[in-house]
C-alpha positions in Angstrom: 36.6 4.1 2.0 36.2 1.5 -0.7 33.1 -1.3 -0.6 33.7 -2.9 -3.5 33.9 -6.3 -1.7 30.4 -6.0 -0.5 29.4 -4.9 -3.9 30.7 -8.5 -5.4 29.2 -10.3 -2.3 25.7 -8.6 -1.8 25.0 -7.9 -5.1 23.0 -10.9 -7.5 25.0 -11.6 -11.1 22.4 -8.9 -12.7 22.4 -7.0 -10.0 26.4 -6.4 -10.5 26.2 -6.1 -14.6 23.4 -3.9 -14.5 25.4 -1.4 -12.4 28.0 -2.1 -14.4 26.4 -1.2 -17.4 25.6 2.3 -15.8 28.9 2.9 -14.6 30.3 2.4 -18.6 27.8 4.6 -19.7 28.6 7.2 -16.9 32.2 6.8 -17.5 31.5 7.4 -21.6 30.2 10.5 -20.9 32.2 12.1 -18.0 29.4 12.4 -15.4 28.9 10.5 -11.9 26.7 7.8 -11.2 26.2 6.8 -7.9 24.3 3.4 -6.1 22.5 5.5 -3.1 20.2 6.0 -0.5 18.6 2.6 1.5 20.1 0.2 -1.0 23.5 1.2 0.1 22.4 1.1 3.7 21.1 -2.9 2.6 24.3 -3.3 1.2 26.6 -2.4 4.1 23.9 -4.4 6.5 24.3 -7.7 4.0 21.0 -7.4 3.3 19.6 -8.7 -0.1 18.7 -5.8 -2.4 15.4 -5.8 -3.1 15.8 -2.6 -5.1 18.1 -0.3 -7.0 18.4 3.6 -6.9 21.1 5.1 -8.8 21.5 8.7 -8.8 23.7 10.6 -12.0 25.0 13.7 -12.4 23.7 14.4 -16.1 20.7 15.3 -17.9 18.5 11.8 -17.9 17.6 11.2 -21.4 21.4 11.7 -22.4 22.4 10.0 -20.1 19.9 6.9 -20.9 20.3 7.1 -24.5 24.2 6.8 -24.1 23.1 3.0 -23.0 23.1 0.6 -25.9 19.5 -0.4 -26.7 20.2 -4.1 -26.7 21.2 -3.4 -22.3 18.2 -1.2 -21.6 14.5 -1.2 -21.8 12.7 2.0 -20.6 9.9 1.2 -18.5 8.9 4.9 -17.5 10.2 8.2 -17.9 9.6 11.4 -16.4 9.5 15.5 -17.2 10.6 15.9 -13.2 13.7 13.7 -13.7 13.1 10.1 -13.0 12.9 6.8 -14.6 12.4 3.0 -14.4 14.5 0.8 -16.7 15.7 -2.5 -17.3 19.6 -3.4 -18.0 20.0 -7.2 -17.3 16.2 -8.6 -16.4 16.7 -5.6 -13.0 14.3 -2.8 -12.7 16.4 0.2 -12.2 15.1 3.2 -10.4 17.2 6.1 -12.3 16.8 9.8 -10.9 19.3 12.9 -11.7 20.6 14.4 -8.7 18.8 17.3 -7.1 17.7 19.9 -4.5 14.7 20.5 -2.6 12.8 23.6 -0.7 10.1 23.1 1.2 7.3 26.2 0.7 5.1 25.2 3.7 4.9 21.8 6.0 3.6 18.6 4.7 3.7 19.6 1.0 5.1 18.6 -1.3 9.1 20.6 -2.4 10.0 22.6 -5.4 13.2 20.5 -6.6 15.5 21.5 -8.6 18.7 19.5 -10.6 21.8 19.6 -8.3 25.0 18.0 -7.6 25.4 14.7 -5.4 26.2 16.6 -2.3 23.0 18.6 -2.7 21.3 15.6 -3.4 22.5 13.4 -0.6 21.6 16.6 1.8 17.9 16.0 1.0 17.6 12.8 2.2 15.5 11.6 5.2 17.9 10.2 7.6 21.0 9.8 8.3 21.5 6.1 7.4 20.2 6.9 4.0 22.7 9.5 3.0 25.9 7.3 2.0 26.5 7.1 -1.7 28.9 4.8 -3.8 30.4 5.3 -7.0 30.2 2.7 -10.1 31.8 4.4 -12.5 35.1 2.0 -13.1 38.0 4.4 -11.9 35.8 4.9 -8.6 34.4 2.0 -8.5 33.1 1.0 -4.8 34.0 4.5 -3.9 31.9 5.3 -0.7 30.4 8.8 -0.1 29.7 9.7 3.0 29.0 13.2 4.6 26.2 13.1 7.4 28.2 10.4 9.3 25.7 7.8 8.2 28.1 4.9 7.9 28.7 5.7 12.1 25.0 5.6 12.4 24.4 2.5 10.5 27.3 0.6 12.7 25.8 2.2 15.9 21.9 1.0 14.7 20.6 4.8 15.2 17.6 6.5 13.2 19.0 10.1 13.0 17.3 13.2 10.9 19.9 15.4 9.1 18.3 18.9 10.1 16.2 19.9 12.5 13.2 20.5 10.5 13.7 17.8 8.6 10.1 16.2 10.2 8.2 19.5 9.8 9.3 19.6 6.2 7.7 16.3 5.2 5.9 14.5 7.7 5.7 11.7 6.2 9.5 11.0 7.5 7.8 10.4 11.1 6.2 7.0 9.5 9.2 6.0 8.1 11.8 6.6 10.9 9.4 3.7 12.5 9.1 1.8 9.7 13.1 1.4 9.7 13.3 1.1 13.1 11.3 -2.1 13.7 12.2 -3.4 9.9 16.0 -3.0 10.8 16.1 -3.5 14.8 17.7 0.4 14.9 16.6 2.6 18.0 15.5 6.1 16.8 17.4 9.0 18.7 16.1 11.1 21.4 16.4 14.0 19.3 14.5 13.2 16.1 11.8 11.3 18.6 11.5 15.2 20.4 11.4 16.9 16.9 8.3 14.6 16.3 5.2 17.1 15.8 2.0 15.5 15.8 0.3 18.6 14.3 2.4 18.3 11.6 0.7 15.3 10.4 -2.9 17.0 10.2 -1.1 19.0 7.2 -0.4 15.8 5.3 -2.9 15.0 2.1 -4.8 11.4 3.0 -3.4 9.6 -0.3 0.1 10.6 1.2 -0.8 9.1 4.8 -2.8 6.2 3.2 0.2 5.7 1.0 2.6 5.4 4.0 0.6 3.1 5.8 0.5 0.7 3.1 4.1 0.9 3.3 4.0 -0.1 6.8 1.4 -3.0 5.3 3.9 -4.3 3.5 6.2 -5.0 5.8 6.9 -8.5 7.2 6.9 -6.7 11.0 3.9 -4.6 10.4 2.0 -5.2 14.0 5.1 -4.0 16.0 5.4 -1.1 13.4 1.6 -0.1 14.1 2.2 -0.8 17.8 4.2 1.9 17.8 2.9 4.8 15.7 -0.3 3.9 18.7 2.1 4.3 21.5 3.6 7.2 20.1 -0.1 8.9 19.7 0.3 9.2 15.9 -2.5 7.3 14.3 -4.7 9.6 16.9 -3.1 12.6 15.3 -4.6 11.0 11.7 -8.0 10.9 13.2 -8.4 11.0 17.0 -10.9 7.6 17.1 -7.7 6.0 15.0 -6.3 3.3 17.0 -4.6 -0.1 16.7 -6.1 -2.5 18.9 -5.5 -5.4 20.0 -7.7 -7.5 18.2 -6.5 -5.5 14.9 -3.0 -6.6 15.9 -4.0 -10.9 16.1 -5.8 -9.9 12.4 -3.3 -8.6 11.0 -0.7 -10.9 12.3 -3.1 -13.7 10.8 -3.8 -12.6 7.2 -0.8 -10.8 6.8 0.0 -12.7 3.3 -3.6 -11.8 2.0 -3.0 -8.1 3.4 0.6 -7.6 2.3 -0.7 -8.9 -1.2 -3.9 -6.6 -1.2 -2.7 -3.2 0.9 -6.7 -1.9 0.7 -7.1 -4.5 3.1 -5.0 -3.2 5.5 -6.3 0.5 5.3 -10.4 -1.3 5.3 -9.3 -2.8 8.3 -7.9 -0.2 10.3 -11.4 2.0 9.2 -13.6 -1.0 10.2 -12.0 -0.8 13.8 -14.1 2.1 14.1 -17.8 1.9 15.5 -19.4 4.4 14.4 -20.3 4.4 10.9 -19.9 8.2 10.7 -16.4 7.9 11.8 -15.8 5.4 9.5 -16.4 8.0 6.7 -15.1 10.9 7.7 -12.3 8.5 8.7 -12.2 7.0 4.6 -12.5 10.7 3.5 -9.3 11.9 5.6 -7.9 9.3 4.0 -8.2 10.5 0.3 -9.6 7.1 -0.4 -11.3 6.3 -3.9 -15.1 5.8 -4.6 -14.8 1.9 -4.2 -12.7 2.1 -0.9 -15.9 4.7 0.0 -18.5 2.4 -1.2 -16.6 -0.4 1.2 -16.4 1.4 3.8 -20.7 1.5 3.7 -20.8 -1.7 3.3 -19.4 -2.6 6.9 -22.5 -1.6 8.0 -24.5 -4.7 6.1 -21.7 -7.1 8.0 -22.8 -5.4 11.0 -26.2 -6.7 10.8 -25.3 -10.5 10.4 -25.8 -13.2 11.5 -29.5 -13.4 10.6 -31.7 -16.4 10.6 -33.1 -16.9 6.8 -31.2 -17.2 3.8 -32.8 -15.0 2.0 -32.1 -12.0 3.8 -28.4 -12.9 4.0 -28.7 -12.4 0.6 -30.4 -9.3 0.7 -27.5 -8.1 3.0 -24.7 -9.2 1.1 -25.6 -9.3 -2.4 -24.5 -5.5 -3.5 -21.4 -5.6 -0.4 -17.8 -4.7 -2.2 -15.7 -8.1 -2.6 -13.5 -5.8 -0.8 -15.9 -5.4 2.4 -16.1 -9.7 2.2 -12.6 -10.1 2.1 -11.8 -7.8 5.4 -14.9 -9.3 7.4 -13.8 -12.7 6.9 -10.6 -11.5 8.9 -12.0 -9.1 11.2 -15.5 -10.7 12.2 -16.4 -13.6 14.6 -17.0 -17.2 13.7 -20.9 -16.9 13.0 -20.4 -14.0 11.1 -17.7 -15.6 9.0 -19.8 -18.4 8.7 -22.6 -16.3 7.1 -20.3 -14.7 4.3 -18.9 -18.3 3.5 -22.7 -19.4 2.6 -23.5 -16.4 0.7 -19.9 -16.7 -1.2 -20.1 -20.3 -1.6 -23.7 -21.0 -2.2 -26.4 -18.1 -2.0 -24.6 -15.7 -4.6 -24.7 -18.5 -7.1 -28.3 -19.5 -7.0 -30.4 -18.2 -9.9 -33.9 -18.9 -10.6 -34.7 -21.4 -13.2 -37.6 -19.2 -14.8 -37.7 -15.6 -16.1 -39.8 -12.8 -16.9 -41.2 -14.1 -20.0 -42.4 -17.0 -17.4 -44.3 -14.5 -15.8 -45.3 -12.4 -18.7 -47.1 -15.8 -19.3 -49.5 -15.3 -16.8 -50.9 -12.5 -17.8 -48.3 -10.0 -15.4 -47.1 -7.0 -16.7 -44.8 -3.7 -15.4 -43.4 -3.7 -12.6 -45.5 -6.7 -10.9 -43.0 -9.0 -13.0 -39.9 -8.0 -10.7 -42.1 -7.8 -8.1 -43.1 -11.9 -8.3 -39.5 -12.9 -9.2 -37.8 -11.3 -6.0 -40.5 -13.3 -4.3 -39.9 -16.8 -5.7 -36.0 -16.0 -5.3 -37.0 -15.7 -1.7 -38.6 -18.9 -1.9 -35.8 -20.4 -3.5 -33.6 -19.0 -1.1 -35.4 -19.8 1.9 -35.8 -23.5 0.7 -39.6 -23.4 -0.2 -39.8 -24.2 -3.2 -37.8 -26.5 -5.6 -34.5 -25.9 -7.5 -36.3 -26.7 -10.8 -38.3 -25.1 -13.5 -41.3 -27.1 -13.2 -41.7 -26.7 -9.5 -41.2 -23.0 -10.1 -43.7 -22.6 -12.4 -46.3 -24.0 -10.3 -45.2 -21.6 -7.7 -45.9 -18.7 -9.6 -49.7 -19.6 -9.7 -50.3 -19.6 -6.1 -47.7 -15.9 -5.9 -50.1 -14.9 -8.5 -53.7 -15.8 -6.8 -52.4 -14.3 -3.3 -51.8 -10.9 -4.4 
């Protein structure tokens, strides 16, 4: 079967010349190069492609130097076999063709350099197994041997083997995130190979890192409505859940979350009551010091709203920018409220006298701090004046009642 047509409709101008470019270069020095994977499975859908994987048959720096500088620019390029370029103002994911074994479940495989057929054998599902040739004397030339153009036409999410879950469990994520993104029913079979175990095997950066996938996408809520039905966020952390409150946030800020995807994973922790949870929760999760850090911050949020500026500043003055950003999605009006004023106003109030002020009077040590975290509360609070002179005369009377 030959899809050059969709190639020439599907395709953008660079998107055709950049392939194009590859297939030359392939052609020059007697090796396949084939588009595959999900930008295939976008192409035979119609579907704009928003990226481009092309697999060759040939040693990678070869093959990448046999492209005239003045096409390319190398973005990155790996010892493992991969690489980024440019040909034609279109990044270019470029990987040599491979094999993988799996050692144990939910790590990561030993690969190996392979043919195409090895290669395509690899793959997740079904759907994302077809293959198609640019070199110019197979040009459009469609490779398919799991039955994945059957499987795209019938709208199925199919595994190719068995174990294909237990190998990486990450797959489980995806085979959702397809299913809602693309309106495709997963099959009974790969929904009963589904082993929720096999998740607790998975490192957090590699769950948080699929999540964020699921983030990204414009039908996130009904994806993360259904790894809860299916029990799967439990089998991440068994007080994990989506609820319903979490679905109306993110279906609200999902701009702001797609465009920040710590948001997302913040939100999901702040859920949580218990504080505890929350970090054995962010721990699982193989999240950074800062994500850590915001995560203990939720539990300043959780105190507001109070009644005096000043300890709204207290409360919020050390909290992450990340923590402020999340609460003024996930919190309630009054709350919300609260973090506007401290954003807005209270963060950007600053006394108009300083230590040597102080020093002036005759304090020393530690007293100095001391009597200008007292007139800030002042400020703060509104009892005394937003000017140096009334701020002086303030300090007397802090002074005389110590």
């Amino acid at each position: 079967m030959n899809i050059s047509k969709q190639l020439s409709n599907v395709l953008t101008d660079n998107q055709f010349a950049a392939l194009k470019i590859i297939g030359d270069s392939a052609y020059y020095l007697d090796v396949e190069a084939f588009l595959v994977g999900g930008s295939v499975r976008d192409l035979i859908l119609g579907t704009k492609l928003n990226d481009i994987d092309v697999c060759i048959e040939s040693d990678l720096k070869t093959f990448i130097d046999s492209i005239p500088d003045s096409d390319r620019e190398v973005i990155t390029i790996s010892q493992f076999g991969t690489a980024k370029i440019k040909i034609c103002d279109e990044i270019i994911d470029l990987v040599m063709t491979r094999m993988e074994f799996y050692s144990e479940s939910g790590e990561l495989p030993y690969v190996t350099f392979s043919d195409i057929h090895n290669d395509i054998y690899r793959r997740d599902f079904t759907i994302n197994t077809l293959a198609v040739s640019v070199v110019p004397n197979k040009w459009g030339e469609l490779l398919d041997i799991c039955g994945g153009m059957s499987d795209i036409k019938s709208r199925i999410i199919r595994i190719l083997h068995p174990t294909s879950l237990l190998d990486d469990p990450t797959r489980i994520f995806r085979a959702f995130r397809y299913s809602v993104r693309l309106g495709f029913e997963i099959d009974q079979l790969t929904l009963d190979s589904i082993d929720l175990n096999s998740i607790t095997r998975l490192s957090g950066i590699r769950i948080s890192n699929e999540l964020k996938h699921i983030f990204s996408e414009k039908k996130c809520v009904e994806t993360l409505n259904q790894l809860e039905e299916f029990n799967i966020l439990k089998s991440i952390h068994p007080e994990l859940s989506f609820s319903g409150h979490l679905g109306h946030v993110f279906s609200k800020n999902h701009t702001e979350i797609a465009s920040c995807l710590d948001y997302g994973i913040l939100l999901i922790v702040r859920d949580i009551k218990s504080p505890i949870t929350r970090m054995i929760l962010g721990k699982r999760l193989g999240l950074t010091k800062n994500m850590i850090k915001a995560i203990t911050d939720i539990e300043n949020i959780e105190r507001l709203p109070v009644s005096k500026y000043s300890d709204l500043y207290s409360l919020l003055n050390e909290v992450s920018d990340l923590t402020l950003a999340i609460s003024k999605m996930y919190e309630g009006n009054s709350v919300k409220s609260q973090i506007d004023i401290f954003i807005n106003e209270l963060r950007h109030i600053n006394l108009k006298i300083t230590g040597v002020d102080v020093m002036e009077k005759g304090i020393s040590g530690l007293r100095v701090g001391i009597i200008l975290e007292k007139m800030k509360t002042l400020l703060l609070d509104g009892e005394v004046a937003d000017t140096q002179s009334a701020q002086i005369a303030m300090l007397g009377q802090l002074i005389e009642s110590e």
